[in-house]
N, CA, C and O atoms as a GROMACS GRO file, in nm:
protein
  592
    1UNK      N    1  -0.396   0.148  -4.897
    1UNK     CA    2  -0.522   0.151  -4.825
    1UNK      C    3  -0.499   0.117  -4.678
    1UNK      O    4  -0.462   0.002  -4.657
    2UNK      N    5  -0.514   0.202  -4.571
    2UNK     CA    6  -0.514   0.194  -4.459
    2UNK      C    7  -0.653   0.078  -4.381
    2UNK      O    8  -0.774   0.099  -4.396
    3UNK      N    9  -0.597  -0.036  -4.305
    3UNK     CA   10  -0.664  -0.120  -4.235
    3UNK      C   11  -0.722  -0.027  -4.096
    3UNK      O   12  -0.649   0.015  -4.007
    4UNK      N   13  -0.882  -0.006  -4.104
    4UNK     CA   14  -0.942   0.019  -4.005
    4UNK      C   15  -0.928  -0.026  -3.872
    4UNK      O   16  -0.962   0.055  -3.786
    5UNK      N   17  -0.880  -0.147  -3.829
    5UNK     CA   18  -0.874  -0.199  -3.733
    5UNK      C   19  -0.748  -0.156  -3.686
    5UNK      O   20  -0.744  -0.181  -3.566
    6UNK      N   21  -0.660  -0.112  -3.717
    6UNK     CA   22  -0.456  -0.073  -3.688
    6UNK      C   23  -0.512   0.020  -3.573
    6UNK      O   24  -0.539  -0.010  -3.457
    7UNK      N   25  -0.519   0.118  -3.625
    7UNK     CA   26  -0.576   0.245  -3.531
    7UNK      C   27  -0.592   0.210  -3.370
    7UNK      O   28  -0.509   0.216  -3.279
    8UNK      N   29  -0.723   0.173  -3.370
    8UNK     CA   30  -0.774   0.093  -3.207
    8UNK      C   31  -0.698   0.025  -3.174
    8UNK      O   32  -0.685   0.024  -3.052
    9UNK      N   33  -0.616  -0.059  -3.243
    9UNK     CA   34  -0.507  -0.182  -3.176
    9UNK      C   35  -0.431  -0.055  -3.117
    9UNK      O   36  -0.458  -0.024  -3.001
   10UNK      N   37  -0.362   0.000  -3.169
   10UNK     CA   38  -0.237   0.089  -3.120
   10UNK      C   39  -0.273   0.166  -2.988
   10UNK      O   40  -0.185   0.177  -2.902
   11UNK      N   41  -0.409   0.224  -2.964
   11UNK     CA   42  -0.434   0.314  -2.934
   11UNK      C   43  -0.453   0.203  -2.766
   11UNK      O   44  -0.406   0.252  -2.663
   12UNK      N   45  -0.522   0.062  -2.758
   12UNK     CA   46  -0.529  -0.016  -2.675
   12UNK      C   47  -0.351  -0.034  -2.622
   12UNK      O   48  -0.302  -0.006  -2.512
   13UNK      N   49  -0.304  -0.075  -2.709
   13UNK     CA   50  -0.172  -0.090  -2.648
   13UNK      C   51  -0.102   0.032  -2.563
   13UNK      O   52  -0.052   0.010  -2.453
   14UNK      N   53  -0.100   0.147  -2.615
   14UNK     CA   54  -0.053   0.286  -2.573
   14UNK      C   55  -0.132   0.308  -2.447
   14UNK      O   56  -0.072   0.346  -2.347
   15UNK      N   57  -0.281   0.285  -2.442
   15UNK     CA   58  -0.344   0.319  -2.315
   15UNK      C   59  -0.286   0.213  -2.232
   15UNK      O   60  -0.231   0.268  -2.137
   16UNK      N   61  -0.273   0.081  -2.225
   16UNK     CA   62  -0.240  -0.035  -2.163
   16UNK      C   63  -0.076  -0.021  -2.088
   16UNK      O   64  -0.035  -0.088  -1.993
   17UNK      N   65  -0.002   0.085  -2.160
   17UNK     CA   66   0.138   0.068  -2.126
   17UNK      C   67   0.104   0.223  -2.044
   17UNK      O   68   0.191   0.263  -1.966
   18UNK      N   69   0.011   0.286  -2.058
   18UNK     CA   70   0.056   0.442  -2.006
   18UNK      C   71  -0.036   0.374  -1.842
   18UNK      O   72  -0.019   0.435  -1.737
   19UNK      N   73  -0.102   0.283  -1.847
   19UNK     CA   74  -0.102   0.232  -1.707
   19UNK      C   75  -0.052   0.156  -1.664
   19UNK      O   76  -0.035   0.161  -1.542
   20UNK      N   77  -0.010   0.064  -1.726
   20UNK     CA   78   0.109  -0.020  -1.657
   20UNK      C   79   0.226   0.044  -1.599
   20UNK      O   80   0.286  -0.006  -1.504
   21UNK      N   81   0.279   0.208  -1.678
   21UNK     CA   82   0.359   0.231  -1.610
   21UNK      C   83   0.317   0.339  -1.499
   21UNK      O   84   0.402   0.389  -1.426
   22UNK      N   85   0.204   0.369  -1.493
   22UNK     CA   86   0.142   0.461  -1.360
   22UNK      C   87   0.127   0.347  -1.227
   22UNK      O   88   0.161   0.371  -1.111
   23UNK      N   89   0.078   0.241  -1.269
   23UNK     CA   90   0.072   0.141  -1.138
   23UNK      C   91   0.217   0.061  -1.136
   23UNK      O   92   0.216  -0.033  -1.057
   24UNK      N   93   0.328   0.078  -1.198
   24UNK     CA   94   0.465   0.086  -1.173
   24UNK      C   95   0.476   0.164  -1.063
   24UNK      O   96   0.495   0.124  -0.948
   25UNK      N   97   0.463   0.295  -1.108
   25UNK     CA   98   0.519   0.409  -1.028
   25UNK      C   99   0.473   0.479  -0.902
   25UNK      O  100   0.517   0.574  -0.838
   26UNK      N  101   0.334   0.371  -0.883
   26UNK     CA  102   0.254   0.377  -0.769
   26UNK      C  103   0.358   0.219  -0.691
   26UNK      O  104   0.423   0.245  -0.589
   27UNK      N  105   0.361   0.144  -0.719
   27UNK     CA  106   0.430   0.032  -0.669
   27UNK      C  107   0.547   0.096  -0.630
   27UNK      O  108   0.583   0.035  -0.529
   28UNK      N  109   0.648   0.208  -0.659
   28UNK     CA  110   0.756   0.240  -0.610
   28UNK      C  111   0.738   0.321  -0.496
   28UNK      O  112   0.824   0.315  -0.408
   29UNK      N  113   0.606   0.422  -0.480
   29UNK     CA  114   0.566   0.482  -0.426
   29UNK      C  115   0.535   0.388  -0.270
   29UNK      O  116   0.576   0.408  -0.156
   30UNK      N  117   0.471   0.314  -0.311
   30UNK     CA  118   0.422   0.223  -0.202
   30UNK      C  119   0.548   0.130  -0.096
   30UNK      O  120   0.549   0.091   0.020
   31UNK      N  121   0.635   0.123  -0.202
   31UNK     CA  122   0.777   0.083  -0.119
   31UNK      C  123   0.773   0.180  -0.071
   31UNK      O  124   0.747   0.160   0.048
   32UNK      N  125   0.783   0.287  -0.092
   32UNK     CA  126   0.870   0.408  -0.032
   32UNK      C  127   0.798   0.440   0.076
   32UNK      O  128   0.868   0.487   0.166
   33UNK      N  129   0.666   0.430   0.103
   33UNK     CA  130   0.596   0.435   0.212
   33UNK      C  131   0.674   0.384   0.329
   33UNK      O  132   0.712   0.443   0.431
   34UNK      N  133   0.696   0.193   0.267
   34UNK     CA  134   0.722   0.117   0.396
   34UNK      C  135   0.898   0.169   0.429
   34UNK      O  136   0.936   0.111   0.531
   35UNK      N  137   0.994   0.251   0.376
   35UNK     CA  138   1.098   0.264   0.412
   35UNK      C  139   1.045   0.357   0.446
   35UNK      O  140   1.053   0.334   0.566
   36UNK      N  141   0.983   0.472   0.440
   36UNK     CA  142   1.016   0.593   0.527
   36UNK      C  143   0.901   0.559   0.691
   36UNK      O  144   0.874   0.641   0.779
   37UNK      N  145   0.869   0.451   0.684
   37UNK     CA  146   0.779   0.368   0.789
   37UNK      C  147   0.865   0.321   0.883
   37UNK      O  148   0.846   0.343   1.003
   38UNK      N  149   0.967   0.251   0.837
   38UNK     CA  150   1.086   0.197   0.882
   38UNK      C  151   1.193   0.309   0.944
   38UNK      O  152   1.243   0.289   1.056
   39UNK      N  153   1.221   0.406   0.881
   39UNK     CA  154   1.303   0.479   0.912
   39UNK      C  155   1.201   0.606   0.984
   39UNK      O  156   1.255   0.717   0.980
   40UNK      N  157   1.111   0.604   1.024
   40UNK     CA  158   1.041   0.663   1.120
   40UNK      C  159   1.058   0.797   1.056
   40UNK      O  160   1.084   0.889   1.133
   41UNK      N  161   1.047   0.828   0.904
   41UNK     CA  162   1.050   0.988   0.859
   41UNK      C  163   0.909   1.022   0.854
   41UNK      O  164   0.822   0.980   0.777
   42UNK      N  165   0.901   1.111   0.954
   42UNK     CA  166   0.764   1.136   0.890
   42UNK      C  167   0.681   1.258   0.822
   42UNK      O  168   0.564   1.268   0.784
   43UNK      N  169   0.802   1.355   0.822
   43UNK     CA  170   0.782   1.435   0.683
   43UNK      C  171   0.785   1.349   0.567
   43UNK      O  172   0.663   1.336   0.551
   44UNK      N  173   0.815   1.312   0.514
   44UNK     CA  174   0.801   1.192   0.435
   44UNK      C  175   0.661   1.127   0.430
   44UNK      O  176   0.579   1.139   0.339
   45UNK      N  177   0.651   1.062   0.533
   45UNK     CA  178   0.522   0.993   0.548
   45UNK      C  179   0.408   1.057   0.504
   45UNK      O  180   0.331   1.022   0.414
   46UNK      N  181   0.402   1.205   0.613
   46UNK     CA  182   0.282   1.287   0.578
   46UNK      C  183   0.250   1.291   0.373
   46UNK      O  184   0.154   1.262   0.302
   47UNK      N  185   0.411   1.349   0.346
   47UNK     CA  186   0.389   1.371   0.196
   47UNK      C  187   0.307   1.242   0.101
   47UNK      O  188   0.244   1.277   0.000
   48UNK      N  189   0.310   1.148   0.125
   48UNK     CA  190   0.301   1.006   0.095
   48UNK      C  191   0.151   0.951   0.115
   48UNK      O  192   0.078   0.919   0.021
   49UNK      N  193   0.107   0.943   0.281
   49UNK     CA  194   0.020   0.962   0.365
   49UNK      C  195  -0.047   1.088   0.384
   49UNK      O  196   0.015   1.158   0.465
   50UNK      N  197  -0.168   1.149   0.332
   50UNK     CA  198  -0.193   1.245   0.400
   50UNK      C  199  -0.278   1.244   0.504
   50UNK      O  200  -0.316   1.132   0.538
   51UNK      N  201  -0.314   1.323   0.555
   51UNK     CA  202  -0.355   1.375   0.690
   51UNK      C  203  -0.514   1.291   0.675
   51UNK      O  204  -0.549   1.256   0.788
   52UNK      N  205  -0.614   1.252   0.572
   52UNK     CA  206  -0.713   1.232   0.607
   52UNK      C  207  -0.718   1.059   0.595
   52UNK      O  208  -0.813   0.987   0.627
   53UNK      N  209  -0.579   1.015   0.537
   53UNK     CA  210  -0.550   0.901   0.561
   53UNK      C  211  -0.608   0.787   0.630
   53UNK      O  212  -0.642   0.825   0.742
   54UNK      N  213  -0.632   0.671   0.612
   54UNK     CA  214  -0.668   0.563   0.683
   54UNK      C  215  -0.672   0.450   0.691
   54UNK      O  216  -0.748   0.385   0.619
   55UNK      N  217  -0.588   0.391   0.784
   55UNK     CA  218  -0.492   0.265   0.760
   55UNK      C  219  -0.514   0.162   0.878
   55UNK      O  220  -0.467   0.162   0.992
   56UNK      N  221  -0.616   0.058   0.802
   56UNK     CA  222  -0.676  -0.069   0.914
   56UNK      C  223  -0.560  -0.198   0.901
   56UNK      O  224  -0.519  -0.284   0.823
   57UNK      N  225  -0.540  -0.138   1.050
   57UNK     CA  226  -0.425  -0.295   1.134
   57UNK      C  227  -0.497  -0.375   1.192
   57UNK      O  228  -0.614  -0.360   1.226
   58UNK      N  229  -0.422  -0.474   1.206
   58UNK     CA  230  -0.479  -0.588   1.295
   58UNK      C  231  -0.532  -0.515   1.453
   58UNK      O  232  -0.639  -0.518   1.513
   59UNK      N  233  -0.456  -0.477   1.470
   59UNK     CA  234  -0.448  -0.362   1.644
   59UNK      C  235  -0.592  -0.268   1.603
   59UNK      O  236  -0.654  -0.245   1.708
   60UNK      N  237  -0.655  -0.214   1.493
   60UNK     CA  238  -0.745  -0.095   1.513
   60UNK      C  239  -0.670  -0.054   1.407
   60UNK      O  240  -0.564  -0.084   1.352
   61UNK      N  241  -0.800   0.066   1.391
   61UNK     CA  242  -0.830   0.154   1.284
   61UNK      C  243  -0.730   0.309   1.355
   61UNK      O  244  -0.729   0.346   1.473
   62UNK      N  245  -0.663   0.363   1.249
   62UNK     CA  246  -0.552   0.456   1.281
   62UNK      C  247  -0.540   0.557   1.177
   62UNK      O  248  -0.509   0.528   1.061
   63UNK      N  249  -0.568   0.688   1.221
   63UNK     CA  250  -0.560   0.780   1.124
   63UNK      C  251  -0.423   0.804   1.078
   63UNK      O  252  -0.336   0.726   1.114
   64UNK      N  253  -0.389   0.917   0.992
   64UNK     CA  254  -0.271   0.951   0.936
   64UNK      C  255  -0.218   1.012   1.058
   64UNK      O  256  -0.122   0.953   1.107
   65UNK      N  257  -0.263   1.128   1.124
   65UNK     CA  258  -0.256   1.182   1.224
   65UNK      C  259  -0.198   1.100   1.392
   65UNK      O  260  -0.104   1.119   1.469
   66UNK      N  261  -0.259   1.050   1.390
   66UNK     CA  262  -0.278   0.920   1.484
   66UNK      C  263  -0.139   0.818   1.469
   66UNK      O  264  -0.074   0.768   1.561
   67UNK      N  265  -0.116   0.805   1.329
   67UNK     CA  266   0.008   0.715   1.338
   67UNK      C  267   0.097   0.804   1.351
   67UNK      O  268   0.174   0.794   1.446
   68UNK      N  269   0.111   0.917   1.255
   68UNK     CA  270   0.236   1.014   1.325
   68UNK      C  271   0.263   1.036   1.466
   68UNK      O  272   0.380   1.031   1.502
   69UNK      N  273   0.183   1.055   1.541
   69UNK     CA  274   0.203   1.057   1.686
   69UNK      C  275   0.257   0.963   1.755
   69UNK      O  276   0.308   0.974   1.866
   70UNK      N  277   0.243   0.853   1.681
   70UNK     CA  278   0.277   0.712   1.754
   70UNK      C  279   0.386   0.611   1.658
   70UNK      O  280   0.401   0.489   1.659
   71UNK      N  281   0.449   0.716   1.578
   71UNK     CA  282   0.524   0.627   1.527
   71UNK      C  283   0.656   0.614   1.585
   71UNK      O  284   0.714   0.512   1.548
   72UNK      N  285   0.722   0.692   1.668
   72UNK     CA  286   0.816   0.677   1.727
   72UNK      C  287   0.772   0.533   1.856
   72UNK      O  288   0.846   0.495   1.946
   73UNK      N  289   0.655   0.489   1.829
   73UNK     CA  290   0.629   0.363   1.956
   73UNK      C  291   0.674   0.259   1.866
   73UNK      O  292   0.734   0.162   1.911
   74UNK      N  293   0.647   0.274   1.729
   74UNK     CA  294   0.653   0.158   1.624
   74UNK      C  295   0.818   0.156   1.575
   74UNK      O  296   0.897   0.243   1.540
   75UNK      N  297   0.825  -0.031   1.598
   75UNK     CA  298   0.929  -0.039   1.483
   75UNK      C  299   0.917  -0.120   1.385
   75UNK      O  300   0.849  -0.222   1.391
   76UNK      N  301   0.967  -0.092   1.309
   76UNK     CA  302   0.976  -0.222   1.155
   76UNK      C  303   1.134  -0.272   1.185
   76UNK      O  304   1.227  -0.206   1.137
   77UNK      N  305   1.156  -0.375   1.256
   77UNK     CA  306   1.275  -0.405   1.196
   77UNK      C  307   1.317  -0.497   1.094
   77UNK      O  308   1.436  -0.522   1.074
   78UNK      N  309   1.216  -0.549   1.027
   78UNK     CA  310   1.232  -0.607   0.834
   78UNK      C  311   1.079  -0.593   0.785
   78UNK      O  312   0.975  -0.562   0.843
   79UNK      N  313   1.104  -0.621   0.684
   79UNK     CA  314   0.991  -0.635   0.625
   79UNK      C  315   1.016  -0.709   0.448
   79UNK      O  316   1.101  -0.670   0.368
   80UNK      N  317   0.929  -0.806   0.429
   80UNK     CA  318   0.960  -0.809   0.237
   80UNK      C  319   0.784  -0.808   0.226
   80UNK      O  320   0.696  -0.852   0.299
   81UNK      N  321   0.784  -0.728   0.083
   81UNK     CA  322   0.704  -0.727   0.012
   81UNK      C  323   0.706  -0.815  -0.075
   81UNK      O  324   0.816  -0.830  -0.128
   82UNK      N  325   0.592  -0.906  -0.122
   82UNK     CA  326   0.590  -0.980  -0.226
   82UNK      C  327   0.464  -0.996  -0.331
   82UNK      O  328   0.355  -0.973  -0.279
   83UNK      N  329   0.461  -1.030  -0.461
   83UNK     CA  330   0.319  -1.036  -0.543
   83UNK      C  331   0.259  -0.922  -0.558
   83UNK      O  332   0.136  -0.925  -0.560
   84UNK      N  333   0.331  -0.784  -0.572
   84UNK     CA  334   0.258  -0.676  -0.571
   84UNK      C  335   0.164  -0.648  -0.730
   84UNK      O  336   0.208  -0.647  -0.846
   85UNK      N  337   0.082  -0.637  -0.701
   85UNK     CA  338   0.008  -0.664  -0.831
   85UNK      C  339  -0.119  -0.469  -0.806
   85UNK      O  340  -0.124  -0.398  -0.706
   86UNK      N  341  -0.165  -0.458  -0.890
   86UNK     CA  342  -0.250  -0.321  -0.918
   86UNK      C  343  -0.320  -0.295  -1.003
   86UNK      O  344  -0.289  -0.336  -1.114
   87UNK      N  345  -0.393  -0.248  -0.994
   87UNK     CA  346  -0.545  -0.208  -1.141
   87UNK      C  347  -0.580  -0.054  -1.101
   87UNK      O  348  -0.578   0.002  -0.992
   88UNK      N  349  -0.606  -0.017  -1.207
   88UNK     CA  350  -0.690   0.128  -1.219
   88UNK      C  351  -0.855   0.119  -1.220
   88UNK      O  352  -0.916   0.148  -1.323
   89UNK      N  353  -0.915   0.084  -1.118
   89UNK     CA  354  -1.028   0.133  -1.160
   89UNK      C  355  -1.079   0.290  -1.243
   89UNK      O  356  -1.195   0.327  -1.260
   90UNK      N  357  -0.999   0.337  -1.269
   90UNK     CA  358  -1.017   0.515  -1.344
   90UNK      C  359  -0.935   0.580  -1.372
   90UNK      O  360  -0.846   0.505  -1.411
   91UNK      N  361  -0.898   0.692  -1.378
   91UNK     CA  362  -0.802   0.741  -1.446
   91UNK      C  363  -0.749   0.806  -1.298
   91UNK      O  364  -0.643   0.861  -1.327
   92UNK      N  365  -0.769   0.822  -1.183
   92UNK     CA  366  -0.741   0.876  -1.075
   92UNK      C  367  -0.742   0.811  -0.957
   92UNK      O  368  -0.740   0.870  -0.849
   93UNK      N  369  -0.746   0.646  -0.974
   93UNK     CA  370  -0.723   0.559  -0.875
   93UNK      C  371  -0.630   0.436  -0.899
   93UNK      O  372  -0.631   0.362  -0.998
   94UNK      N  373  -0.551   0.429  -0.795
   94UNK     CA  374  -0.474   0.292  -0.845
   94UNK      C  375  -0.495   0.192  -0.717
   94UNK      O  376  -0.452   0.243  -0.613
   95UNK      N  377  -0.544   0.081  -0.702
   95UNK     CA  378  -0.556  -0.028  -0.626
   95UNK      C  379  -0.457  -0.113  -0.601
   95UNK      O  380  -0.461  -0.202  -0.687
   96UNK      N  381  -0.331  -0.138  -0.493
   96UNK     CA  382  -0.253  -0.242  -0.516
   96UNK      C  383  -0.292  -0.319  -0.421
   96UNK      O  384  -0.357  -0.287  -0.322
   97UNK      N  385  -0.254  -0.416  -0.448
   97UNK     CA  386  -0.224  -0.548  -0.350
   97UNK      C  387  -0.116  -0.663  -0.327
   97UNK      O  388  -0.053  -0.698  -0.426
   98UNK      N  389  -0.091  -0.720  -0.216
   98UNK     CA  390   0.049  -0.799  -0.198
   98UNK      C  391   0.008  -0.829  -0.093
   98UNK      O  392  -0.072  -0.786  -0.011
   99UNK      N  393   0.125  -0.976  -0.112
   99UNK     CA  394   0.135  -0.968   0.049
   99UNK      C  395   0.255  -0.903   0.124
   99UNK      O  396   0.347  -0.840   0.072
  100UNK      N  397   0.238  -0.927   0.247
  100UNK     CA  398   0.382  -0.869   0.305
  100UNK      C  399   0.382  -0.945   0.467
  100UNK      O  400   0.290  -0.970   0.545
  101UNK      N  401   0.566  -0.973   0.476
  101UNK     CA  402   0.574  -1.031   0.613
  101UNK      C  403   0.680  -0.895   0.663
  101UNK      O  404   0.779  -0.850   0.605
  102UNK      N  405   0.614  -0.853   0.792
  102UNK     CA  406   0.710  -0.739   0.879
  102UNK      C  407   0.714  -0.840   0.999
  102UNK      O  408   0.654  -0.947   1.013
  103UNK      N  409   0.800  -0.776   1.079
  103UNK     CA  410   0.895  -0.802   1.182
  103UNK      C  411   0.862  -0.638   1.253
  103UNK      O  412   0.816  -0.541   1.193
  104UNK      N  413   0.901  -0.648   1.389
  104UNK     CA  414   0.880  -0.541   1.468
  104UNK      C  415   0.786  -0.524   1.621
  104UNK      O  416   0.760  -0.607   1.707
  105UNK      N  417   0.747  -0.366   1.608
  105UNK     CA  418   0.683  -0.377   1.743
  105UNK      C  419   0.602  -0.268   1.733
  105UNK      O  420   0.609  -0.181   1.646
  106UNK      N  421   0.482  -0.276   1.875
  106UNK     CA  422   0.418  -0.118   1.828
  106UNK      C  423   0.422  -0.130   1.976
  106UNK      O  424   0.418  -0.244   2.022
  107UNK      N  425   0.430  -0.008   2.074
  107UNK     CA  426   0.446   0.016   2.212
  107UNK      C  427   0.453  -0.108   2.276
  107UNK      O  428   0.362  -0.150   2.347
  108UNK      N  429   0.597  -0.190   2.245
  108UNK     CA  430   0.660  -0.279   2.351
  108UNK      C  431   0.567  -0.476   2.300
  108UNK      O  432   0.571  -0.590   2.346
  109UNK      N  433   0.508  -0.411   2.197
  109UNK     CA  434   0.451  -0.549   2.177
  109UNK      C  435   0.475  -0.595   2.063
  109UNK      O  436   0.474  -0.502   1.983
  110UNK      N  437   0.501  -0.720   2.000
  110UNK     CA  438   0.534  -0.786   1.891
  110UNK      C  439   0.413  -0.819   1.803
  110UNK      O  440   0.316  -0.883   1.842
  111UNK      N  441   0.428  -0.775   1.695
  111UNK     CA  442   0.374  -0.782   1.526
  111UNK      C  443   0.305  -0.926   1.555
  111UNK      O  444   0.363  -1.031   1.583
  112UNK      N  445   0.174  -0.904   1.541
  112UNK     CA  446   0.127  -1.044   1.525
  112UNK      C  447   0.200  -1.138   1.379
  112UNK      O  448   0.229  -1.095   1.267
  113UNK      N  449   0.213  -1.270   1.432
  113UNK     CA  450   0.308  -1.337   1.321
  113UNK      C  451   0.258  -1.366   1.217
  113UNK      O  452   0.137  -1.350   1.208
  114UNK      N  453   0.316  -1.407   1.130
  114UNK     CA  454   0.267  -1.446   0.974
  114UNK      C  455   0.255  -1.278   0.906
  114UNK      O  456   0.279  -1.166   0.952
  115UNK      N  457   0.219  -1.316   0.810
  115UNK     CA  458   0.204  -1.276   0.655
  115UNK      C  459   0.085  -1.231   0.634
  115UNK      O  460   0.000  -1.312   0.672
  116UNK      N  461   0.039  -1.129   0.588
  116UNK     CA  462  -0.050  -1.056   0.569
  116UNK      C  463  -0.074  -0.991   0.397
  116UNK      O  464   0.016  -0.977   0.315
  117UNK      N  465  -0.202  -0.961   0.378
  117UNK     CA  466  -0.257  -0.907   0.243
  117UNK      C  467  -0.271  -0.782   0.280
  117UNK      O  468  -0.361  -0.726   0.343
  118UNK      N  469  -0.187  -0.750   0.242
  118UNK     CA  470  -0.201  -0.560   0.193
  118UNK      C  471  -0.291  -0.507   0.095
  118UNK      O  472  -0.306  -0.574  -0.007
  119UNK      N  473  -0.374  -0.365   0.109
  119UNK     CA  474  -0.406  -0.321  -0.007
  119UNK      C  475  -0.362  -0.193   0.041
  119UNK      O  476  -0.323  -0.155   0.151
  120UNK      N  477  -0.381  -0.132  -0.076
  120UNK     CA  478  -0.404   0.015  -0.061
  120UNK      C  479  -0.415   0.099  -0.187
  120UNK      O  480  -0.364   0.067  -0.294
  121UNK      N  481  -0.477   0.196  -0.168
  121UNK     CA  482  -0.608   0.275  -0.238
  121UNK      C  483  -0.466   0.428  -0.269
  121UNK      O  484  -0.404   0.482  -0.178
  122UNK      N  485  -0.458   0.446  -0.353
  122UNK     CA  486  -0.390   0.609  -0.407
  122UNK      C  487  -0.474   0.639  -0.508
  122UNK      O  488  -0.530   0.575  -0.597
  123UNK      N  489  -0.470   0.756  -0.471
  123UNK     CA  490  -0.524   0.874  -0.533
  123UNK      C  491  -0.512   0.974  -0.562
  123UNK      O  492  -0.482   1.048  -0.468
  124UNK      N  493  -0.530   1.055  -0.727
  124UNK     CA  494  -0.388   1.132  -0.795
  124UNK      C  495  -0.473   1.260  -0.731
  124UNK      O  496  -0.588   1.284  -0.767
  125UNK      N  497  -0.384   1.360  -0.604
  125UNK     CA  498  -0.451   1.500  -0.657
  125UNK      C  499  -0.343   1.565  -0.673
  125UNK      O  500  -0.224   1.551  -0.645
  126UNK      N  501  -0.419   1.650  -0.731
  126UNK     CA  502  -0.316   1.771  -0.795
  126UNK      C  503  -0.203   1.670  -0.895
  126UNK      O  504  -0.254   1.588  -0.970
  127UNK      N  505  -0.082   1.679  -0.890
  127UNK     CA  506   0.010   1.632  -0.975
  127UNK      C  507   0.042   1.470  -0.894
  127UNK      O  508   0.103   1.370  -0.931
  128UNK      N  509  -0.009   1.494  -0.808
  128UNK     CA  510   0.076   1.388  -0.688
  128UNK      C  511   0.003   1.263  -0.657
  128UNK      O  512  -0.120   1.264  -0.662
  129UNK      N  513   0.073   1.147  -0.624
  129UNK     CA  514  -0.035   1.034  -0.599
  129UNK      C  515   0.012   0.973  -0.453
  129UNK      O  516   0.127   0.937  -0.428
  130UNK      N  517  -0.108   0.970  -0.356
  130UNK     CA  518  -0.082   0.983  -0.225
  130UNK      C  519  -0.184   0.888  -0.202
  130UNK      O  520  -0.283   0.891  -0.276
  131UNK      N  521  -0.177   0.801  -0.109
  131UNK     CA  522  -0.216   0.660  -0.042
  131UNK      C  523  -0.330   0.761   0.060
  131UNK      O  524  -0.308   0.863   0.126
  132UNK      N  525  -0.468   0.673   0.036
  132UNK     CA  526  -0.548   0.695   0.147
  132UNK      C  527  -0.624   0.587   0.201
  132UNK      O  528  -0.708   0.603   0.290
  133UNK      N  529  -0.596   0.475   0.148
  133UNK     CA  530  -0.666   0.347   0.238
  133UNK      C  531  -0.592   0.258   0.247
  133UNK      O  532  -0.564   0.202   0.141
  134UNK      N  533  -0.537   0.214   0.353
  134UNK     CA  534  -0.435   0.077   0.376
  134UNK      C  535  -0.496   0.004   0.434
  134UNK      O  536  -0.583   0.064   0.497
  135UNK      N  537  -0.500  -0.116   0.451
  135UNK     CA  538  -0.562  -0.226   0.498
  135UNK      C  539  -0.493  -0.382   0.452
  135UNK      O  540  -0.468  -0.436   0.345
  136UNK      N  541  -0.472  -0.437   0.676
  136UNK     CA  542  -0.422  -0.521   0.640
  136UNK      C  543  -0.459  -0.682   0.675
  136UNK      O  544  -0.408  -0.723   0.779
  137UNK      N  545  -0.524  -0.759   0.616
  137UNK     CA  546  -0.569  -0.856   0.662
  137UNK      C  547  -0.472  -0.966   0.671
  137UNK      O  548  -0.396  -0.965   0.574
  138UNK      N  549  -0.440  -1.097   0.787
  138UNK     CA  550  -0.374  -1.179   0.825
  138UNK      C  551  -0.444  -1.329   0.733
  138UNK      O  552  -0.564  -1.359   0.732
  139UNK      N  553  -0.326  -1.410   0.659
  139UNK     CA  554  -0.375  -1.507   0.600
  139UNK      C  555  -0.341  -1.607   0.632
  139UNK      O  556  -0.327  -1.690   0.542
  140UNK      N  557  -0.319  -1.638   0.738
  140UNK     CA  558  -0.220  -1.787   0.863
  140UNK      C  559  -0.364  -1.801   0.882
  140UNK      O  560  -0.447  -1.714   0.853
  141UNK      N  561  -0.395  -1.947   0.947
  141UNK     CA  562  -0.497  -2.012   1.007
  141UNK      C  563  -0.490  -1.929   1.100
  141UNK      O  564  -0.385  -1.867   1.114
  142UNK      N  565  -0.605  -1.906   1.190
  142UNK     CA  566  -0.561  -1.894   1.329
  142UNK      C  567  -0.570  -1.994   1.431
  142UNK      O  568  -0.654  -2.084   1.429
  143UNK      N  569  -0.474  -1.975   1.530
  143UNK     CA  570  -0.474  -2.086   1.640
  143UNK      C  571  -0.580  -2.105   1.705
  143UNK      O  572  -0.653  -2.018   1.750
  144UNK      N  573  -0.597  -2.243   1.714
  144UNK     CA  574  -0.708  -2.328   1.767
  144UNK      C  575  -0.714  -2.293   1.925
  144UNK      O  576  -0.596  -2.292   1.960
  145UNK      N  577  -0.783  -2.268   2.021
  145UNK     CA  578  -0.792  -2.214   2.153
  145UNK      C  579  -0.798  -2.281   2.210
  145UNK      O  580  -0.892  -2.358   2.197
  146UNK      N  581  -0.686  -2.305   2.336
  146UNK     CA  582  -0.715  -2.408   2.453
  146UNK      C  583  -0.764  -2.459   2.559
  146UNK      O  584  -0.748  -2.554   2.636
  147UNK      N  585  -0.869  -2.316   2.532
  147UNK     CA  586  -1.012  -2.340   2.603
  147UNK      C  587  -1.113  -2.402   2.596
  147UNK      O  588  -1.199  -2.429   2.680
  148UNK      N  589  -1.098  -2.436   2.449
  148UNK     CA  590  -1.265  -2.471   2.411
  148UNK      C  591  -1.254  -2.660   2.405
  148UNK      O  592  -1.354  -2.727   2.380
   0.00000   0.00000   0.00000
C-alpha cells in the first residue's frame, strides 16, 4: 500500500533542488559579470547585461549603454564577493544579494570606501538569464561632518 504523503514530499524536494541549482548558476553568472567588469570585456558584459539594463551606484543611476561607454574610465582593481545568498520569486526571476568590497576608480576618482550590499534582479529570456537591476547600497556609518 502506497503512503499518500511520499509523493508531495519528493516532488517538494525535486522542486527545492531544481532551484537551488538555478540560483547556483545565477550566482556563477553574477561572478562572471564582476570579472568581465574587471577585465573591461564588454562583449561579454552586453551578453550578461543587456542594453535595457540598470545599475544604481553610489555616483548615479547608469544604463547598460551608458556604462559601456564609460567603462574604459572604470577600474576594478580587486574586488571579493561575500554572503551571496538568492530566492526565486517565480519561475523567471532570481534575486541575489551579498555584500561586496571593490577597490578601483571611475574617471580618475576613488571607489567610495567600505563595503557595500549588492542586489541584483535576472531574468530568464529566451534560454538565457541576464541581469537587469543592480543596485548598490553602502553599509559603513557615514562620517560625521566637520561642519556642523
Amino acid at each position: 500500500m502506497k503512503h499518500p504523503d511520499r509523493r508531495p514530499e519528493k516532488k517538494r524536494k525535486s522542486k527545492a533542488n531544481v532551484t537551488r541549482a538555478i540560483i547556483n548558476s545565477v550566482i556563477r553568472l553574477e561572478k562572471r559579470v564582476w570579472k568581465v567588469a574587471q577585465l573591461r570585456d564588454a562583449d561579454a558584459f552586453a551578453e550578461l547585461v543587456p542594453s535595457d539594463a540598470v545599475m544604481i551606484f553610489q555616483s548615479g543611476i547608469v544604463s547598460q549603454p551608458d556604462y559601456l561607454a564609460t567603462m574604459d574610465q572604470r577600474t576594478i582593481s580587486s574586488y571579493e564577493l561575500r554572503n551571496i545568498r538568492g530566492y526565486m520569486p517565480n519561475a523567471k526571476t532570481v534575486i541575489l544579494h551579498y555584500e561586496a568590497l571593490r577597490l578601483g576608480q571611475e574617471a580618475g576618482k576613488i571607489f567610495p570606501e567600505g563595503t557595500v550590499i549588492e542586489s541584483t534582479t535576472w531574468i530568464k529570456r529566451g534560454r538565457r538569464w541576464v541581469a537587469v537591476l543592480n543596485q548598490e547600497t553602502p553599509i559603513h556609518a557615514p562620517r560625521a561632518s566637520r561642519t556642523s
